[in-house]
C-alpha positions in Angstrom: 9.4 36.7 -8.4 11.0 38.0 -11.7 10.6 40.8 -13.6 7.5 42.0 -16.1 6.3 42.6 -19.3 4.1 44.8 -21.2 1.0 43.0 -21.9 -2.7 44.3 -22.9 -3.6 44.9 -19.6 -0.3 46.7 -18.9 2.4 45.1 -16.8 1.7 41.5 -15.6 4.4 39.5 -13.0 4.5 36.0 -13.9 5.7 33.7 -11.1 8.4 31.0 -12.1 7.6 28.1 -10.3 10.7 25.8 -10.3 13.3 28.3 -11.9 15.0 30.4 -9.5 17.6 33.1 -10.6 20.0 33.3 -7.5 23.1 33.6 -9.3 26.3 31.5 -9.5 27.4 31.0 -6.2 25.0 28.7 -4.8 25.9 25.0 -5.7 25.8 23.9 -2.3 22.4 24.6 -2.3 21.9 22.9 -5.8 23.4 19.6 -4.6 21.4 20.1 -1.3 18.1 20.1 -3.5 19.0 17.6 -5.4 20.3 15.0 -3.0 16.5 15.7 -1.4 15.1 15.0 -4.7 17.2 11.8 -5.3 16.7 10.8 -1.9 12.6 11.1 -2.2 12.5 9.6 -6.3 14.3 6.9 -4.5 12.1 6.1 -1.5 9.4 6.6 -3.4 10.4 4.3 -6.7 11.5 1.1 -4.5 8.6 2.0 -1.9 5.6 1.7 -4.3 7.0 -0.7 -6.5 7.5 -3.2 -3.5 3.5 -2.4 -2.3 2.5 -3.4 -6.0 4.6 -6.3 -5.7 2.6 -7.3 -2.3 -0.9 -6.2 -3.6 -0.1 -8.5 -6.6 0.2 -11.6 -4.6 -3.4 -10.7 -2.3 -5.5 -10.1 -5.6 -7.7 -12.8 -3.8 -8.1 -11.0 -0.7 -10.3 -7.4 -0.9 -9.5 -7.6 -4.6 -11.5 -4.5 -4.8 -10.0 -2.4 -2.2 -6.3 -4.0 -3.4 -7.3 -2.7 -7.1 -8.4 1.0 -6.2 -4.8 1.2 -3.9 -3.1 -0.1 -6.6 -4.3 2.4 -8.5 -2.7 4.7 -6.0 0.4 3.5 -6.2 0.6 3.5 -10.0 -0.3 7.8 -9.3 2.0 7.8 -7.1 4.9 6.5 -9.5 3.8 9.0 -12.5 4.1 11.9 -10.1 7.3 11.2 -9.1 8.7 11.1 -12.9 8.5 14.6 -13.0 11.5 15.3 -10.4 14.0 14.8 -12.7 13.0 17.3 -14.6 12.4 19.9 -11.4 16.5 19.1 -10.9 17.4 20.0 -14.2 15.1 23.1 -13.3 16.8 24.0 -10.5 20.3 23.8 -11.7 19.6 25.7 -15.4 17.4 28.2 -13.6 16.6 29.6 -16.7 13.7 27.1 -18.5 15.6 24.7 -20.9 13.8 21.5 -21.5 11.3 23.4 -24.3 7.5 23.7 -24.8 5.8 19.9 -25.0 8.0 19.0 -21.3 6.5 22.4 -20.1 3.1 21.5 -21.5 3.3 18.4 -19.6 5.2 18.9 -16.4 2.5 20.2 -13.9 0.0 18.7 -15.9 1.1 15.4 -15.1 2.1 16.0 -11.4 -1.5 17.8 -10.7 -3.2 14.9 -12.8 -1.4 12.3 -10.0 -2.8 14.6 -7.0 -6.0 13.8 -8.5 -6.1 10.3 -9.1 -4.5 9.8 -5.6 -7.2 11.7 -4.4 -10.2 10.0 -6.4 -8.3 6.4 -5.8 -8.7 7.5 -1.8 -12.5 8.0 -2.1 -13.1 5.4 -4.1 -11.4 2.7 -1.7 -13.5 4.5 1.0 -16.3 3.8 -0.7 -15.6 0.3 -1.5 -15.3 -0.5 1.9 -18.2 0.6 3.9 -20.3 -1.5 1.1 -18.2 -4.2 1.7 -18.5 -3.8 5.1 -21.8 -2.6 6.0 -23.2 -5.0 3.4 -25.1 -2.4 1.9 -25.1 -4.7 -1.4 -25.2 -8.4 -1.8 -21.9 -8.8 -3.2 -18.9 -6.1 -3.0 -17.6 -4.5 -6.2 -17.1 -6.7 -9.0 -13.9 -6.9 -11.0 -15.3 -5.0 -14.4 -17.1 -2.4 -12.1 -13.9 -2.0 -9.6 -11.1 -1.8 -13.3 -14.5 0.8 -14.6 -13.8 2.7 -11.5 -10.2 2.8 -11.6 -10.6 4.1 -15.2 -12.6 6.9 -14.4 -10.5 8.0 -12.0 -8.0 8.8 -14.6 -10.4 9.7 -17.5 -11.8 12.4 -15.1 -8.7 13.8 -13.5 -7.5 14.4 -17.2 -10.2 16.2 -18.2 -10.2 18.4 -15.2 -6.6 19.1 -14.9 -6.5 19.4 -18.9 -6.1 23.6 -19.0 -3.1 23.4 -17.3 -1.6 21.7 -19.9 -2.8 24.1 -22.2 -2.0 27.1 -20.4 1.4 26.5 -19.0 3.8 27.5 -21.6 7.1 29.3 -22.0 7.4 32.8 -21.4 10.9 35.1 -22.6 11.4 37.9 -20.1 13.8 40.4 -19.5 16.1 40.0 -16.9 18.0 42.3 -14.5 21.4 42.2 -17.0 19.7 43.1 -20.0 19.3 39.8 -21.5 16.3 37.4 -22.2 15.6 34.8 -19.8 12.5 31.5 -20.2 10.2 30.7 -17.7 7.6 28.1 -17.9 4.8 29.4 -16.3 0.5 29.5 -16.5 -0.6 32.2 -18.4 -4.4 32.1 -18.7 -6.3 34.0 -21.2 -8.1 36.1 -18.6 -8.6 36.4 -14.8 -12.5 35.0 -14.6 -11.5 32.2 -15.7 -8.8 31.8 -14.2 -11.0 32.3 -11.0 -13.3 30.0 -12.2 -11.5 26.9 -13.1 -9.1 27.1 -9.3 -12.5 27.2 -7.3 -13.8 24.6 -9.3 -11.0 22.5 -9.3 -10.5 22.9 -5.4 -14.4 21.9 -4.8 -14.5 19.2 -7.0 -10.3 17.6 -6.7 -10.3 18.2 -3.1 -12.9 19.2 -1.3 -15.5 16.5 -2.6 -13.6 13.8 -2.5 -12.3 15.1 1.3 -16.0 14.9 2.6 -17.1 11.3 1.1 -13.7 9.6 2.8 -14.6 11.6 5.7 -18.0 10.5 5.9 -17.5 7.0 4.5 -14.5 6.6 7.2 -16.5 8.1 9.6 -19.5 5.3 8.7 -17.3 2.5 9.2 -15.5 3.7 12.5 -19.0 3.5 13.7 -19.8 0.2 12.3 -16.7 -0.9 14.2 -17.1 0.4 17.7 -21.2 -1.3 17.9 -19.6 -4.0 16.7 -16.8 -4.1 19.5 -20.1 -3.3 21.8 -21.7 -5.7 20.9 -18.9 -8.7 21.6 -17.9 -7.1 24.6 -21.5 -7.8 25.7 -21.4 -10.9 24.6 -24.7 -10.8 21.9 -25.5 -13.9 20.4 -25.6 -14.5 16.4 -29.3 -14.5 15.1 -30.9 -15.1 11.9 -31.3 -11.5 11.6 -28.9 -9.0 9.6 -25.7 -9.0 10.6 -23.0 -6.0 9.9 -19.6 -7.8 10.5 -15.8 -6.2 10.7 -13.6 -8.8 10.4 -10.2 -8.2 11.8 -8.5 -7.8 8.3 -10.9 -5.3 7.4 -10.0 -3.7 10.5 -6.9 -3.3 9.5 -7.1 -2.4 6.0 -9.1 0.7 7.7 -6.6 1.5 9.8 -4.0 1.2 7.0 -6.6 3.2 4.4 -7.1 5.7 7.6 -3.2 6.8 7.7 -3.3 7.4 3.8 -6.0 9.7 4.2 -4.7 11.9 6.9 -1.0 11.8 5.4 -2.6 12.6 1.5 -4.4 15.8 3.8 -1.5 16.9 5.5 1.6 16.8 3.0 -1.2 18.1 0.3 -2.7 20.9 1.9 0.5 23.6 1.9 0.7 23.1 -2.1 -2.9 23.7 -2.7 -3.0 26.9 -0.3 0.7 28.4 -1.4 -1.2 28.2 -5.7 -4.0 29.5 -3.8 -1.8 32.2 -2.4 0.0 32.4 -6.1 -3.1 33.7 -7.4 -3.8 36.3 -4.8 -0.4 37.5 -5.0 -1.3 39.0 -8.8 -3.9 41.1 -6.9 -1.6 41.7 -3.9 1.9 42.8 -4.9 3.3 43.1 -1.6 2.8 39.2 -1.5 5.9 37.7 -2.5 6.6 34.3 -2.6 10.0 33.1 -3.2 10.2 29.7 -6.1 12.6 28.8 -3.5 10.0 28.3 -0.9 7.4 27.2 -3.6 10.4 24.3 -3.8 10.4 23.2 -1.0 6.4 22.9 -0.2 6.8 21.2 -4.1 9.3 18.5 -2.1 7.2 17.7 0.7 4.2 16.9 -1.3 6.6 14.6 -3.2 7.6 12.8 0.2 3.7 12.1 0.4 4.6 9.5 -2.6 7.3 7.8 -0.2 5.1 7.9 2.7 2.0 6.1 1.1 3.3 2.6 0.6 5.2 2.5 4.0 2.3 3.3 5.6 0.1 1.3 3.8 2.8 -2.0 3.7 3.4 -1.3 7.5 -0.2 -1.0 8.7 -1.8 -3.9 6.8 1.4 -6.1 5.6 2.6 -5.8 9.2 3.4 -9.9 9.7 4.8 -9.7 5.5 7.1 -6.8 6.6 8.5 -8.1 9.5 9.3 -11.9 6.8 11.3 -9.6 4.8 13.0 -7.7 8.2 14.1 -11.2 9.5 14.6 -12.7 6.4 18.6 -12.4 6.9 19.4 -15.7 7.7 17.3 -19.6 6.6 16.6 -20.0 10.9 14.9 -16.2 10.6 13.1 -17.5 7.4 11.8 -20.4 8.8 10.4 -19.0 12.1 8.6 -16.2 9.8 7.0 -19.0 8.0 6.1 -21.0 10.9 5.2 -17.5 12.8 2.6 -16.7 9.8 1.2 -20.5 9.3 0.1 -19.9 13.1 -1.0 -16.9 12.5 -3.1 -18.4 9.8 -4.7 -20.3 11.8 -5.6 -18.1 14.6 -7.1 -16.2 12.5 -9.0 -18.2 10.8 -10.2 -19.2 14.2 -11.0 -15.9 15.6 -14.7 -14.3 15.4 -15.5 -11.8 13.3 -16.7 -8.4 15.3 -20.2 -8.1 15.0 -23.5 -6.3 16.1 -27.2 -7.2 14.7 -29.4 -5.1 13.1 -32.8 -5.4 12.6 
């Protein structure tokens, strides 16, 4: 935490996020914290732009469900354009890159959280009515690109004050001399209150409960219809609830998203949570060091998406590109997915029938 200044309501401690005065003998811990945030823009660049590639060439397959992930991925590659910047942070210490990238810079990265988030429950959505049949036909292409849309519309609005509110602060430092931070400085304490509860329920929370719920629907829909084949129930003329065995596995793939968005999300959003209980609580001090490297992991979370995602429902397109070293490799993958093909196309969908 640095220093004060004298403000209406006497001294107020702003908290610098990504600048961090340790001094001048720490480079090895610069180029530590920047290999990790090479390392991660890396993974994270090559990873999502090779599941856009692949969701490209399956527009004809779950177009919806593709479109909404797709979505994902293209939050996933604005998040990550504001490390960079965080390195330049952490070297200068002090804030250098001005007002508008200040403006901007957690603006943008909590506007991506959002429309990950949003893109999540929306895909949940998608499926259980393209699943459970709950409509005649699944999304169409105008309301699915509407959807996507709003996602982004609404995450800008919501996340808006923080682009107005974060701005450059000049304090006093320990040497005598004046020192920028780029930090949120709200006009007052309610609503400062107001807008982080808000945000939580409505970023987080909501959208947490309807992939829950919707993920918790299909899982459902899947083990009566495993019940139902195992006992060996006949098609009828009545309804019919049916999980084919790619939708299975765009579940399982969606599934692993969820919990990985939850877990690598969950220490940023309680540590700002924390931030804002530490200007009531004094003794609660929270280093930008530490507020670093939660900042990093949650930036991992954009690496992780596509190679879960690619692995868990490109599985047989992964392992063409894995064995694509040689003409013989190539040419058993193709023969190896032509079978595959048509196994598939000869295996039953799971089903169970409703009345």
């Amino acid at each position: 935490m640095l220093g004060s200044r004298s403000t209406r309501g006497g001294n107020r401690t702003y908290f610098p996020f990504f600048s961090d005065f340790r001094g001048h003998n720490v480079t090895a811990l610069r180029v530590g914290e920047s290999s990790a945030l090479a390392s991660i823009f890396l993974l994270s660049l090559v990873g999502n732009v090779w599941g856009i590639c692949l969701l490209v060439r399956r527009q004809h397959r779950a177009w919806a469900a593709n479109c909404l992930v797709l979505n994902l991925f293209c939050a996933d590659l604005l998040f990550i354009t504001s490390i960079p910047f965080i390195a330049v942070v952490r070297w200068t210490e002090s804030w250098e890159l001005g007002d508008v990238v200040c403006h901007m810079l957690f603006y943008v990265m909590t506007l991506s959280g959002a429309v990950i988030i949003f893109s999540l429950s929306a895909v949940s959505l998608e499926r259980v009515v393209s699943i459970a049949r709950l409509r005649h036909a699944a999304f169409r292409r105008r309301k699915t690109l509407a959807a996507a849309l709003f996602t982004w519309c609404f995450a800008a609005l919501t996340t808006l004050p923080l682009c107005i509110f974060f701005t450059v602060v000049r304090l006093p430092a320990a040497t005598g001399e004046e020192v920028q931070i780029c930090t949120l400085v709200w006009p007052s304490v309610a609503g400062e209150i107001i807008w982080d509860v808000i945000f939580a329920i409505v970023c987080f929370i909501t959208p947490g409960v309807v992939i829950v719920i919707s993920y918790s629907k299909i899982l459902q829909i899947t083990k009566a219809s495993r019940r139902s084949l195992n006992a060996g129930l006949a098609y009828s003329k009545n309804r019919q609830i049916r999980v084919s065995h790619q939708d299975y596995r765009l579940f399982q793939a969606l599934i692993l998203l969820m919990i990985s968005f939850f877990i690598m999300w969950s220490p940023i959003v309680i540590t700002i949570i924390l931030i804002l209980v530490q200007n009531y609580k004094q003794d609660l001090n929270i280093l930008p060091s530490v507020f670093f490297w939660i900042a990093l992991f949650t930036f991992a979370n954009s690496a992780v998406n596509p190679i879960l995602y690619n692995v868990a429902h490109f599985r047989r397109k992964c392992e063409e590109i894995l064995l694509c070293c040689t003409g013989i490799h190539l040419r058993r993958g193709a023969g190896t997915e032509t079978s595959a093909r048509r196994s598939n196309h000869k295996q039953p969908h799971l089903s169970f029938i409703t009345k």
